[in-house]
C-alpha positions as CSV (number, residue, x, y, z in Angstrom):
1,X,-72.2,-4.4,44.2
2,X,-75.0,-7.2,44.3
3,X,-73.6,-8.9,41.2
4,X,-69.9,-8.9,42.9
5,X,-71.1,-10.4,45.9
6,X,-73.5,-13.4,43.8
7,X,-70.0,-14.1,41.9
8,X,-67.7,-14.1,44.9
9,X,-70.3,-16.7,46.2
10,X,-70.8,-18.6,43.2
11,X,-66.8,-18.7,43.1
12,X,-66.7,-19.9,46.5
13,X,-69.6,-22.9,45.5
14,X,-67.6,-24.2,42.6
15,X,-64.6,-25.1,44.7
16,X,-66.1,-26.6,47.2
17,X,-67.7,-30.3,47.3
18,X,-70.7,-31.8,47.1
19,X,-70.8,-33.3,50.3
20,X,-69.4,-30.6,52.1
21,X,-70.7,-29.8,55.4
22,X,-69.1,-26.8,56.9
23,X,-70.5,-23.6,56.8
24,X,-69.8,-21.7,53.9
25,X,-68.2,-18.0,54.6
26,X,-69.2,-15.2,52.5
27,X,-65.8,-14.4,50.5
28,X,-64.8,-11.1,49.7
29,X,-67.1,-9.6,47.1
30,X,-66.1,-8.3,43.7
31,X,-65.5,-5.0,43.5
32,X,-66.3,-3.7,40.0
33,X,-65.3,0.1,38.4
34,X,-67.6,2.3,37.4
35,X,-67.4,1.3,33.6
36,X,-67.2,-2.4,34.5
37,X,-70.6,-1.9,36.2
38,X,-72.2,-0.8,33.6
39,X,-70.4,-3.0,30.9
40,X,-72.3,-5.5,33.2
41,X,-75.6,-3.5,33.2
42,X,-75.2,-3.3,29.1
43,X,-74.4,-7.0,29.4
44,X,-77.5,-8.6,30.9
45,X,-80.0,-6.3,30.1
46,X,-81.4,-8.5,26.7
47,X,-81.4,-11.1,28.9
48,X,-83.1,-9.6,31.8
49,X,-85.9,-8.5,28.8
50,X,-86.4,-11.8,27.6
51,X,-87.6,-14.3,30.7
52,X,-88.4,-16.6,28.3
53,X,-84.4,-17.7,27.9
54,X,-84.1,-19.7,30.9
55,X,-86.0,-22.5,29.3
56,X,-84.8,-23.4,25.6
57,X,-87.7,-25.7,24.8
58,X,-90.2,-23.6,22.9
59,X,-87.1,-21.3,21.4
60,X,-87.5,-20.7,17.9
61,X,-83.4,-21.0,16.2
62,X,-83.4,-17.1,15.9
63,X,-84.3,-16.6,19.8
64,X,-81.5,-19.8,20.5
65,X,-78.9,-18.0,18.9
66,X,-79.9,-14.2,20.2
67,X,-79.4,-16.0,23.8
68,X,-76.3,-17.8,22.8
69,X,-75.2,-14.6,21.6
70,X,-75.9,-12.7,24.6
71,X,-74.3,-15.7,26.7
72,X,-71.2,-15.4,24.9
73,X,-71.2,-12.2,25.4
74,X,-71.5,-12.2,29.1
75,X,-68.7,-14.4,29.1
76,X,-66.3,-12.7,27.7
77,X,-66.9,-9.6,29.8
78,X,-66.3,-12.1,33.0
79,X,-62.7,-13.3,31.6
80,X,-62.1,-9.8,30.6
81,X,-61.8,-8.4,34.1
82,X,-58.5,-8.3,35.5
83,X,-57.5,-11.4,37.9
84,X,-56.7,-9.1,40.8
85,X,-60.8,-8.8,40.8
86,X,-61.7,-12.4,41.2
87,X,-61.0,-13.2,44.6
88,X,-59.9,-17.1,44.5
């Protein structure tokens, strides 16, 4: 439930501009299914295992690609859900 409402937000940052004033109003969150939930649990957990991702600098090539990977990954799970998910 905490990941749907983070993207619903981050959804509703994206489309708005930078010099945008008004308060920003917590959309709908996404609601995901049981197995979508834990698709998304199976999805991140590499990356919640290796902190060291967030900065690429001292990444050797193998640890680049494993987070590339995973990133890629994570990705395709988001374009995967169905459209009547991501509130727009």
């Amino acid at each position: 439930m905490l990941a749907g409402q983070h993207l619903s937000m981050l959804m509703a940052l994206e489309k708005r501009g930078h010099a945008d004033q008004f308060l920003l109003r917590a959309p709908s969150p996404i609601i995901f299914s049981d197995q979508d939930a834990q698709h998304l649990l199976d999805a991140v957990k590499p990356a919640r295992a290796h902190p060291e991702w967030v900065t690429a600098i001292e990444l050797t090539a193998g640890q680049r690609k494993q987070r590339d990977d995973q990133n890629d990954s994570l990705c395709q799970f988001f374009r995967s859900l169905p459209r009547a998910q991501v509130h727009t």
